[in-house]
C-alpha positions in Angstrom: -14.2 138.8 -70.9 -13.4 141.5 -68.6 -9.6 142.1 -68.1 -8.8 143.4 -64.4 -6.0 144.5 -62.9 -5.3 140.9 -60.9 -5.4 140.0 -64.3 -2.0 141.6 -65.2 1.2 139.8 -64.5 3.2 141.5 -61.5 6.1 141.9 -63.2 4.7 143.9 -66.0 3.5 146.5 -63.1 6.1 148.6 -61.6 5.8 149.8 -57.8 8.3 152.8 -56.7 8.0 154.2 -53.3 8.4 158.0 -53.0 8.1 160.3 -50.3 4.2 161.5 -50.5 3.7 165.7 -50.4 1.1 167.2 -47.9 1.1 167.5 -44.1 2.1 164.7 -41.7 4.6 166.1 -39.6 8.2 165.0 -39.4 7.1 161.7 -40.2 6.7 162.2 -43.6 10.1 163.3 -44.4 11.3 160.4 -43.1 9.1 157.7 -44.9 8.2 156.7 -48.7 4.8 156.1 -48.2 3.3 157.0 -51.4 3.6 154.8 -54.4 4.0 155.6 -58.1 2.3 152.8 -60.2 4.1 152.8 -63.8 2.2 150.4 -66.6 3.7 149.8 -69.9 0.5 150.0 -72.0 2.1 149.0 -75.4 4.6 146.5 -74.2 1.8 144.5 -71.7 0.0 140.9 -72.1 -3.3 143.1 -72.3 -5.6 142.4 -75.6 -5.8 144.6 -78.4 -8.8 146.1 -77.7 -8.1 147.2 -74.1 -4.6 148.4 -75.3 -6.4 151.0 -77.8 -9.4 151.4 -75.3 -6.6 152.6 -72.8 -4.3 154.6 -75.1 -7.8 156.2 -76.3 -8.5 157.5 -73.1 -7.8 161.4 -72.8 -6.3 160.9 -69.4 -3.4 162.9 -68.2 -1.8 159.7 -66.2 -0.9 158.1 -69.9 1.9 159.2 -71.7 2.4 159.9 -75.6 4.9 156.8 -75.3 2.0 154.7 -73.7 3.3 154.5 -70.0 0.5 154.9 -67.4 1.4 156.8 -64.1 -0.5 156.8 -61.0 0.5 158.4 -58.0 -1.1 157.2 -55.3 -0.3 158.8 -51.6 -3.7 159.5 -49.8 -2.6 157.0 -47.0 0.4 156.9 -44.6 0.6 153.5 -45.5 2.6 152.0 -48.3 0.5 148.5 -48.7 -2.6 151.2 -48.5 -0.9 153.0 -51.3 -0.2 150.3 -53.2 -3.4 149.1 -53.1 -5.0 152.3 -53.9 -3.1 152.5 -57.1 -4.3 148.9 -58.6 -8.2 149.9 -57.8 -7.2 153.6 -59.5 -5.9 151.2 -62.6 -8.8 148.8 -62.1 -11.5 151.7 -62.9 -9.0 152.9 -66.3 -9.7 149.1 -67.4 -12.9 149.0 -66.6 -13.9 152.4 -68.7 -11.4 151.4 -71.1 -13.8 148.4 -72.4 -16.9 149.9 -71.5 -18.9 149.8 -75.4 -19.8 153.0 -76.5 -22.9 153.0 -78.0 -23.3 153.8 -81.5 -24.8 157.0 -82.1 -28.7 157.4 -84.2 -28.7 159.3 -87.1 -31.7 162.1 -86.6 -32.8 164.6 -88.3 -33.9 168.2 -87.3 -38.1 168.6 -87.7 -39.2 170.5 -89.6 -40.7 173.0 -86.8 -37.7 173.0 -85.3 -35.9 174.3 -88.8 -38.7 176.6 -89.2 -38.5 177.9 -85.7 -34.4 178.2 -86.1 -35.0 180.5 -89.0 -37.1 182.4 -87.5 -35.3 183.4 -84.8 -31.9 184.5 -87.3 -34.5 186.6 -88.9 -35.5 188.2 -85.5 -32.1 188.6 -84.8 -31.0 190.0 -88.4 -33.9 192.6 -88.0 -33.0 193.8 -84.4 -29.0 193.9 -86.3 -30.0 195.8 -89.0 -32.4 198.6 -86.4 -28.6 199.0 -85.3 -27.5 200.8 -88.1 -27.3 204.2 -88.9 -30.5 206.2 -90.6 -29.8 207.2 -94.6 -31.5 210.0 -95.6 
């Protein structure tokens, strides 16, 4: 089963409005129209799997202490904002249980190994042409 972000309970997702950065006029030192999204990773209703497919993630928006931050403020509305946010965390969910595939065991051929060790040698000789001339 795929877990989305409807999925989560509201209360476990925390919505603060702060003023968004950027141009906009006078307008936007008046209004909080940007939204920060705050998501308790360890302390959520989420299955163990997504928890450690989230917390696995090398994203900047997760914390050491497993809070996830999303800033969301590309509109100069709030509902836009907000809703902007959940589809942000939607998309961390859905990459977070995306299966990785396993990878195959190969080996090199053997005219690939041969053609590896040839080059070092080419590349030793033109080396060793670098060197002074003994008499």
């Amino acid at each position: 089963m795929i877990v989305r972000a409807d999925d989560i309970p509201e209360k476990e997702i925390n919505f603060s409005a702060i003023r968004a950065s950027g141009p906009g006029g006078q307008h936007v030192n008046k209004t909080s129209s940007a939204v920060h999204l705050k998501f308790d990773i360890f302390s959520s209703s989420l299955p163990k799997k997504v928890k450690d497919g989230l917390l696995g993630l090398q994203d900047s928006r997760i914390t050491s202490a497993g809070l996830l931050v999303i800033k969301a403020g590309a509109f100069r509305s709030q509902e836009k904002n907000r809703v902007d946010a959940l589809h942000r965390l939607d998309q961390l969910l859905a990459t977070a249980q995306k299966e990785k595939k396993a990878r195959k065991k190969t080996r090199p051929s053997l005219g690939s190994k041969k053609r590896r060790l040839s080059a070092k040698k080419k590349r030793a000789n033109l080396k060793k042409l670098r060197n002074k001339i003994e008499d």
